[in-house]
N, C-alpha and C positions, 0 to 999 in steps of 0.2 A: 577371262574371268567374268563370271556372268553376275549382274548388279543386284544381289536379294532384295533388298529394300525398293528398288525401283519392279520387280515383279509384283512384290506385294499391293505396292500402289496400285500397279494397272490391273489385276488381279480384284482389288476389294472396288476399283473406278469402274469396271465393265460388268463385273458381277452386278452390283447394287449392294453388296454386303457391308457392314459396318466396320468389318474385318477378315482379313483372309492370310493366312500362313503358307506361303510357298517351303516347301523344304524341298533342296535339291540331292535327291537318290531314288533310287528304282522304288516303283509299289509295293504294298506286298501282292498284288494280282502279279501271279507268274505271266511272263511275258508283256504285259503292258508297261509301256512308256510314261503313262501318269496315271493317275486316280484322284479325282475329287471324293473330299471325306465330309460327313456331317457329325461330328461328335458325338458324343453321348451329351455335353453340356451347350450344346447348342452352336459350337463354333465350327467353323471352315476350314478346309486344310487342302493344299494340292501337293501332291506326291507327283517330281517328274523328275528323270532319270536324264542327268548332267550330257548322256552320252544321246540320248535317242536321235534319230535321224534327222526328224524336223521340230526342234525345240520347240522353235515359235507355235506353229501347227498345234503341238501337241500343250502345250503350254493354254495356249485360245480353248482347246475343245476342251480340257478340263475344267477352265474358266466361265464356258458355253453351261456347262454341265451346274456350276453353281448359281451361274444368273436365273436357268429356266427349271432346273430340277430340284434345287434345294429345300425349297417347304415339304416337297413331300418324299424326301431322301429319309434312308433309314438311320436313325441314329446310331452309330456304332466305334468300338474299340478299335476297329483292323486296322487302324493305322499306326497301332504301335506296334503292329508284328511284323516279323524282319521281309525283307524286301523275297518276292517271289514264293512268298511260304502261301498263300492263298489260291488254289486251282479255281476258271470257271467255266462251267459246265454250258453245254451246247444250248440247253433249254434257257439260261437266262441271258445268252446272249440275242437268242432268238428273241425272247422277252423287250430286253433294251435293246433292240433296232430303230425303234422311232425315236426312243431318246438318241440316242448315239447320231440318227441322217439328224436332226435337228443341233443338235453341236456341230455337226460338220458343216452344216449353213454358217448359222453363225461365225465359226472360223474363220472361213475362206470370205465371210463380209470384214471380217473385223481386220482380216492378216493384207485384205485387197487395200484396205485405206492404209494400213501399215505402208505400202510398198509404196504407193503411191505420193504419203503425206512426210514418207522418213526424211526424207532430206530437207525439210524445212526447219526442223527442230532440234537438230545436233549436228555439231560439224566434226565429230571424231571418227573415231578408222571402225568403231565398231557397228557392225550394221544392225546385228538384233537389237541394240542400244537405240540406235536412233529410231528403232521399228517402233520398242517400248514406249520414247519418247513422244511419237507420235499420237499413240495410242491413247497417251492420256488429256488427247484432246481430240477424240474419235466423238463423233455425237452419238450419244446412246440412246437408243430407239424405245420404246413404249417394248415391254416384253411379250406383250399379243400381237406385235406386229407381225409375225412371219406366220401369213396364211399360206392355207394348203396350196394354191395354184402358185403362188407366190415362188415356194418353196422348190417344187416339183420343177419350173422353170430354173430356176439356181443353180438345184443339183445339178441336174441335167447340164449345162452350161461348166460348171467347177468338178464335173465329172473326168471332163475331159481335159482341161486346163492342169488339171490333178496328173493325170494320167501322164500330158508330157512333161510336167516337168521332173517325174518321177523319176521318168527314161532320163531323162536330160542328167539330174543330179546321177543318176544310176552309173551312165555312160562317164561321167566325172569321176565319179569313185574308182571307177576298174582303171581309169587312165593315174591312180595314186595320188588324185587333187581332193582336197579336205571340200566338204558341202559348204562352208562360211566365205564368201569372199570369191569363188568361183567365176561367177559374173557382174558384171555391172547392172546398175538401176536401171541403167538402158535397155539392156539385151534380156533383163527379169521380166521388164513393162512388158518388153515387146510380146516374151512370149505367153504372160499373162493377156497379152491382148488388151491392154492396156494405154491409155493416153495420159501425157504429161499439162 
């Protein structure tokens, strides 16, 4: 069972926002895992899909999306329309590339100190739990902080970090083991390249 009231916190704690609405089910963007919304009335919304592969992940990058993108987000309804009713088109994702590499910085900053910092802050069986927990005591950075060379070093670096643990969770799945709980803090560090 995934904790809403504890999303929301680290949701509106890492945004900057005054408030933010996690609701858990699919977008209406077909096929995406979440969507950050900006109201017509001014408020925040993440739309993420209970099932998608990497909650956490996907959870951060829409989060990512409201810390840096939200003043100049378009105010809109769609997020009352039913989940996958919204098609989108090649040109605007072409469009949001920069926004999109720039959440995925951010993620993979915010989800590295999750892995790192969980076990200080919960001691129950749930790991995204303790991730969250962590998280709301992540230090939040100045939001011009992620300059371009900056940036371009990161990717590059969480490109490939990306890449095996994707294989890694992949090779998990086809063996019929759930992605939650798979490996230990230890063997996630390790292959995040990571020190305790």
């Amino acid at each position: 069972m995934i904790n809403q009231k504890l999303l929301n916190d680290v949701a509106r704690y890492l945004s900057g926002l005054p408030a933010v609405v996690v609701r858990l089910q699919p977008p209406a963007w077909d096929g995406a895992g979440g969507c950050a919304w900006k109201t017509v009335s001014g408020g925040a919304i993440i739309d993420i899909d209970p099932g998608t592969q990497d909650f956490l992940a996907t959870f951060l990058h829409e989060t990512a999306h409201l810390r840096y993108d939200f003043p100049t987000m378009t105010p809109t309804d769609c997020w009352k329309m039913d989940p996958g009713s919204l098609k989108i088109s090649a040109q605007t994702k072409e469009k949001n590339r920069p926004m999109e590499a720039k959440a995925d910085v951010q993620t993979d900053r915010w989800k590295q100190y999750a892995i790192e910092n969980a076990w200080k802050y919960y001691s129950g069986d749930n790991f995204l739990e303790k991730e969250l927990f962590a998280l709301l005591a992540c230090p939040v950075e100045e939001k011009s902080s992620t300059n371009q060379k900056e940036f371009e070093t990161w990717t590059a670096r969480q490109l490939k970090i990306r890449d095996d643990y994707r294989k890694r969770m992949s090779e998990y799945s086809k063996m019929g083991m759930k992605s939650t709980g798979m490996m230990s803090l230890k063997e996630y560090m390790e292959l995040m390249g990571l020190k305790k």
